[in-house]
Wavefront OBJ file of the C-alpha trace (Angstrom):
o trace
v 1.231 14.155 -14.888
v 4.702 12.714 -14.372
v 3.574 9.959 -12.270
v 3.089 6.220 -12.831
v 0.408 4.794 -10.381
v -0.888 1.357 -9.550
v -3.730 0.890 -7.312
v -3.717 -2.556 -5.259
v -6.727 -3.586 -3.475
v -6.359 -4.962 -0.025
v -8.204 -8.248 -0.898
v -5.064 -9.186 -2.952
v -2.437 -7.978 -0.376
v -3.926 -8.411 3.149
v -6.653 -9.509 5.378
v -8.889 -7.203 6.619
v -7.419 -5.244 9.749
v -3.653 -6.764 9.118
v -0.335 -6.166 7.589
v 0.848 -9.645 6.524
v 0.713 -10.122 2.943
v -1.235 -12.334 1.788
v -0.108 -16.036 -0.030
v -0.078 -15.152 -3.745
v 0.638 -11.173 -3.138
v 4.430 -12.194 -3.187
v 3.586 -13.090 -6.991
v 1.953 -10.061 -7.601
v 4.802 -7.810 -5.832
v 7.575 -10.291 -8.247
v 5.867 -8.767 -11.344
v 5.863 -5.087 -10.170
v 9.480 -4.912 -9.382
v 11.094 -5.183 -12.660
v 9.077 -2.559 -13.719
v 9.806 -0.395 -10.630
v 13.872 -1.148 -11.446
v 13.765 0.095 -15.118
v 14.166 3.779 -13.951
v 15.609 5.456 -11.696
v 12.743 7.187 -10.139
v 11.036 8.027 -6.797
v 8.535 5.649 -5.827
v 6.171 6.541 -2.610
v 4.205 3.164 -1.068
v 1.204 4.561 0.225
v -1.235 2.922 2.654
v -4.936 3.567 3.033
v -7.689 2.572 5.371
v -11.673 3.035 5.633
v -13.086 5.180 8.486
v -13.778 2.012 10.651
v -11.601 2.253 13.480
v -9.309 0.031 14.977
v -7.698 -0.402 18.007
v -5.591 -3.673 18.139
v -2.983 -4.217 20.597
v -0.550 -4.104 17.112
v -2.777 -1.080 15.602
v -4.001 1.778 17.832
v -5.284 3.351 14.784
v -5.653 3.551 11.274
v -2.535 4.955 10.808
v -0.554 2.380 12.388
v -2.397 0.177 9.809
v -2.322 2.164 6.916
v 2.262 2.929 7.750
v 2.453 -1.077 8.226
v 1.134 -1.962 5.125
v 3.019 0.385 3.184
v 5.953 -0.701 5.141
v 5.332 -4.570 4.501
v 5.591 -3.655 0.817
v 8.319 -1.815 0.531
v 10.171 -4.466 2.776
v 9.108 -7.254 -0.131
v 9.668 -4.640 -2.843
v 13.737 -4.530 -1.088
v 13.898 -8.353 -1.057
v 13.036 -8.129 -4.777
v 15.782 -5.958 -5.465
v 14.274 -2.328 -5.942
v 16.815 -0.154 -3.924
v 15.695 1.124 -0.613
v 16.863 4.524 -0.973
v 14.326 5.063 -3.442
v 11.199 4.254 -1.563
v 9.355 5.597 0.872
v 6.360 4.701 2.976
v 3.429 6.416 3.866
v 0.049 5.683 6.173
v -3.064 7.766 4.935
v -5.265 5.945 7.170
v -8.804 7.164 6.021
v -7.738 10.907 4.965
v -7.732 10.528 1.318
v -10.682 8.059 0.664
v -11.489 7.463 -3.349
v -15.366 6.295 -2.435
v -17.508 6.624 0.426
v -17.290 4.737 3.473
v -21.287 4.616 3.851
v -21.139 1.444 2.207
v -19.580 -2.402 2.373
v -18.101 -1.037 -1.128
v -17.007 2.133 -0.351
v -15.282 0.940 2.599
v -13.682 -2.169 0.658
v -12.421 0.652 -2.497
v -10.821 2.805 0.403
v -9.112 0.173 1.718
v -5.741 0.125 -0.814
v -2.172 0.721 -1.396
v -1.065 2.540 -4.057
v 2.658 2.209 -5.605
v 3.369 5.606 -7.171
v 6.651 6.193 -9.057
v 7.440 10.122 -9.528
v 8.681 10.379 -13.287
v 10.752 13.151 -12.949
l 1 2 3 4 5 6 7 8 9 10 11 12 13 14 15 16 17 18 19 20 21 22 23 24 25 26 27 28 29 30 31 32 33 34 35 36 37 38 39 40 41 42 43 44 45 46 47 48 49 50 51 52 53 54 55 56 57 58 59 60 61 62 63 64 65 66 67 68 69 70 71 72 73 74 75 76 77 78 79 80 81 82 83 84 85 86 87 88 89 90 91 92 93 94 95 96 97 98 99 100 101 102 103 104 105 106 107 108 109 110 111 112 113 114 115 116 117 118 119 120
């Protein structure tokens, strides 16, 4: 209830294990903005992992991940022309998984970012 929320797969956003988006999620992101800019409302960028952990030189953890990819889209969602002071990012990592990560599926479903705006 009072809350607008669109789940993204990371297959259309990133590679696996990185935070640059993809060629043809710009598209994507250019067709969620105007809808993000016809209210006024709180919108949280939320990135989540599997349970697979990493441990890049760029990503200690899941959470670095999970805060970068959130991050990434907020940063296109600004170049698009949704105000910044309405966003805000946050990494999940693996805490709040929506299938289990016992599988090749699971882990692919848990691996997301969700754009929620907060209709107030």
């Amino acid at each position: 209830p009072g809350t607008i929320s669109l789940q993204l797969p990371e297959a259309i956003l990133f590679e696996t294990g990185k935070s640059d988006l993809l060629e043809g999620a710009d598209l994507l992101l250019e067709s969620v903005a105007p809808i993000i800019m016809q209210y006024d409302y709180p919108v949280s960028v939320e990135g989540h992992t599997d349970n697979v952990p990493i441990a890049s030189a760029q990503y200690p953890s899941n959470w670095e991940l999970s805060s970068a990819r959130a991050s990434v889209v907020i940063r296109k969602l600004v170049e698009l022309g949704v105000p910044f002071t309405r966003l805000k990012a946050i990494g999940f990592a693996d805490t709040n998984p929506i299938d289990s990560n016992d599988t090749v599926d699971g882990r692919r479903n848990n691996r997301r970012v969700n754009i929620i705006i907060h209709a107030q």
